[in-house]
N, C-alpha and C positions, 0 to 999 in steps of 0.2 A: 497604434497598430495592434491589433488583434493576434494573440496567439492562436495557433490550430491545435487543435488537442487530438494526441496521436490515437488512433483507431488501436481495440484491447484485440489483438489477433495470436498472442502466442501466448503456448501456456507453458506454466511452471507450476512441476511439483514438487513434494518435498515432504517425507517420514518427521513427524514429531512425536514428542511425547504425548499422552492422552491430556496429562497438566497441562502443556502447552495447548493444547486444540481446543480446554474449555475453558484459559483464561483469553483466548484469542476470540470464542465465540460469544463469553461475556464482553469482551470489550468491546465487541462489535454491535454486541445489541445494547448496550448501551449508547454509541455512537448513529442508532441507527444506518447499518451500514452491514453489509453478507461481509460474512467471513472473506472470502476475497477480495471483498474492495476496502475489508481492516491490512489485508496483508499486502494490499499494493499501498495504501498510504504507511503504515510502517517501513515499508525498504524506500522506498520514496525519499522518505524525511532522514532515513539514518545515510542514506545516500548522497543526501545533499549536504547532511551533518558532515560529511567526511569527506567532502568537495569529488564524489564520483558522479554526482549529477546539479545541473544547473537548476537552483534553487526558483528561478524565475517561472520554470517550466513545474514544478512541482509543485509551487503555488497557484499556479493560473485556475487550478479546477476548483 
């Protein structure tokens, strides 16, 4: 069975440091990946890391 992958419809923002926004945007282009789709698989993974979300679903993509 197929998982459905939930439609990206709400946003989250968030003040960080400037460090932070350009080891975020390196790490993003290196993963080829926008800075937002680096910050949804980082809380993602540190979410599943900490059983607040189901790892099955955070794999699927």
């Amino acid at each position: 069975m197929a998982i459905e992958r939930e439609a990206r419809s709400t946003v989250v923002g968030a003040k960080v440091t400037p460090s932070l926004k350009l080891a975020l945007r390196e790490a993003a282009k290196d993963e080829h990946r926008t800075i937002g789709s680096m910050m949804e698989r980082i809380l993602a993974d540190w979410l599943a890391c900490n059983g607040y979300l189901d790892r099955s679903i955070v794999f699927a993509n």
